[in-house]
C-alpha positions as CSV (number, residue, x, y, z in Angstrom):
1,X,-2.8,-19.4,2.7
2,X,-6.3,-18.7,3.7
3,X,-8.8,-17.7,0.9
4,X,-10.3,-14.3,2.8
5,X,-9.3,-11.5,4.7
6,X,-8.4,-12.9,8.4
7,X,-10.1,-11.3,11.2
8,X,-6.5,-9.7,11.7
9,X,-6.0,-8.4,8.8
10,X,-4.4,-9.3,5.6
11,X,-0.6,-10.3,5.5
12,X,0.8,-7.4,4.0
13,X,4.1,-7.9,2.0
14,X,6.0,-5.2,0.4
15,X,8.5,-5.3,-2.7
16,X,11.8,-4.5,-2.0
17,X,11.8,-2.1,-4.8
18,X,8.7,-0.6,-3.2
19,X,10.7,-0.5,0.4
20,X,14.0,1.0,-1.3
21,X,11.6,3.9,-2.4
22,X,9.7,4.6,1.2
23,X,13.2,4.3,2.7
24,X,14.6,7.3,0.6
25,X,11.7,10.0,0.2
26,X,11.0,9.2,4.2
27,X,14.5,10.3,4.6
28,X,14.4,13.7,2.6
29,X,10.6,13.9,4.5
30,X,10.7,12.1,7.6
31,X,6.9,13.0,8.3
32,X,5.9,10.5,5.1
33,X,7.4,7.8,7.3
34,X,4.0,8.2,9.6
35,X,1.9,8.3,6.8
36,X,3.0,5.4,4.9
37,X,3.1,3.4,8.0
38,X,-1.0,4.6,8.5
39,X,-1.6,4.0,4.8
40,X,-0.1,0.6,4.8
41,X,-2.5,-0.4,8.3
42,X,-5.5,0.7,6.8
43,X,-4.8,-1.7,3.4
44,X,-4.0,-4.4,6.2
45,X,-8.1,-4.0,6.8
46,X,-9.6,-2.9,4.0
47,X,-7.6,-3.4,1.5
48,X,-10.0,-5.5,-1.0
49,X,-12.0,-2.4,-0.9
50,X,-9.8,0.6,-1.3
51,X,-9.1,1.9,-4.8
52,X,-10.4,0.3,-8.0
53,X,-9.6,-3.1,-10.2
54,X,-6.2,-2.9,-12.1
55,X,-5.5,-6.1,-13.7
56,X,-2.3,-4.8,-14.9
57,X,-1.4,-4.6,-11.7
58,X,-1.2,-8.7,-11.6
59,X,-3.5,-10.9,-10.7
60,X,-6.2,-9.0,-8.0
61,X,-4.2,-6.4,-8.3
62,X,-6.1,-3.0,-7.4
63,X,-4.6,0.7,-7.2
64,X,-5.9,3.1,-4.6
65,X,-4.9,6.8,-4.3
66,X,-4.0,8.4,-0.4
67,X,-4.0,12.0,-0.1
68,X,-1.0,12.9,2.4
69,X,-0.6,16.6,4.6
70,X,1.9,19.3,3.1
71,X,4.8,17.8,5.3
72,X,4.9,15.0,3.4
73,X,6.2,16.4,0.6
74,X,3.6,15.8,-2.3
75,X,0.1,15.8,-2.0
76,X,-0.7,12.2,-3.1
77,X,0.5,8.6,-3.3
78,X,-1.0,5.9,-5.4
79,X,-0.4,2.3,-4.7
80,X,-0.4,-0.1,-6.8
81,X,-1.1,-4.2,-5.1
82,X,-2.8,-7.4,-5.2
83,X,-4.7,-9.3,-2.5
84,X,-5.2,-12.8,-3.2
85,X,-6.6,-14.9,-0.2
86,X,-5.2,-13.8,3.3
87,X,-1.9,-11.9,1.5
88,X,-1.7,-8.6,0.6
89,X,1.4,-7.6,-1.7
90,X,2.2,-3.6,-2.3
91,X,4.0,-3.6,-5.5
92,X,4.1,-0.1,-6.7
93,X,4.2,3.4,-6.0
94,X,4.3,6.3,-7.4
């Protein structure tokens, strides 16, 4: 593990509880399937800046808030993750 964000982009993980959850509202709104995939890109870049300090989170955790079009089928998602050196780890969502 590297201690900063590689040039790349962070190594974004994502729970399997977290997955299980994308999988079933992208089926009932297939458009949020685009949007998560966009959302979860841009946290590959920038996620040590998006969204504010949440400590309950875990350790570096953060939560950010993404505003998603009508199709999607609710206006907003927040995310709940940590970054710690080159990994970024999407834990919840809601």
């Amino acid at each position: 593990m590297k201690i900063a964000r590689p040039p790349d982009g962070f190594n974004v993980l994502i729970a399997p509880n977290v997955r299980k959850l994308v999988a079933a509202f992208g089926e009932a709104h297939p458009p949020f399937h685009r949007q998560w995939e966009a959302i979860v890109e841009r946290l590959q870049y920038t996620g040590h800046r998006e969204g504010v300090d949440e400590p309950r989170v875990g350790p570096g955790g953060r939560t950010a808030k993404f505003d998603l079009p009508d199709e999607c089928g609710r206006r907003a998602i927040r995310i709940g993750y940590t970054v710690l050196g080159d990994r970024l780890t999407i834990l919840i969502i809601g």
